[in-house]
Phi, psi and omega in degrees: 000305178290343171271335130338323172274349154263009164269320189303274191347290162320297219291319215273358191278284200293333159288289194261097220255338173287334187237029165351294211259001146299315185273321177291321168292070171213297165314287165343281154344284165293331174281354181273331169307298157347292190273339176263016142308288180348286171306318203298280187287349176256329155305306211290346193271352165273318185289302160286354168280116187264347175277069140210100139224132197289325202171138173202115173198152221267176139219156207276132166255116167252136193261329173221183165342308215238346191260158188252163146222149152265155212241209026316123202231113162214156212231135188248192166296104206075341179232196195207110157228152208247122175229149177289332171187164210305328160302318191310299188305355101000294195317287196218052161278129164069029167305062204243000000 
């Protein structure tokens, strides 16, 4: 994909040698749309695979002076994610 888009670069550089630098900010454009789908769709395929998890265990949060909560917690690649209890996470993983 990305080496296609940089022969259309090249092809459309060489008709129009006046509006170059017009056609690489374009290009340039699409491939950063490009890559940041890309990325886009490789977070969201961790975030739904439920075998890549790093640790999933509870932890204690304290919410005010005296009081404690427990957490269920589990951590993927790049993220944290906080559940009120260890079922909840079945429920509503990855609601996105």
């Amino acid at each position: 994909m990305m080496m296609m888009l940089m022969q259309e670069m090249m092809m459309l550089m060489m008709d129009n040698h006046m509006y170059g630098k017009q056609i690489v900010v374009q290009v340039q454009k699409q491939n950063y749309r490009y890559e940041k789908r890309r990325a886009t769709n490789e977070l969201l395929s961790v975030l739904k695979d439920p075998s890549i998890v790093i640790i999933a265990d509870w932890l204690k949060v304290r919410g005010s002076l005296r009081s404690w909560t427990k957490l269920w917690c589990v951590l993927k690649p790049g993220i944290l994610l906080l559940y009120k209890s260890h079922k909840a996470k079945v429920s509503n993983c990855c609601n996105l």
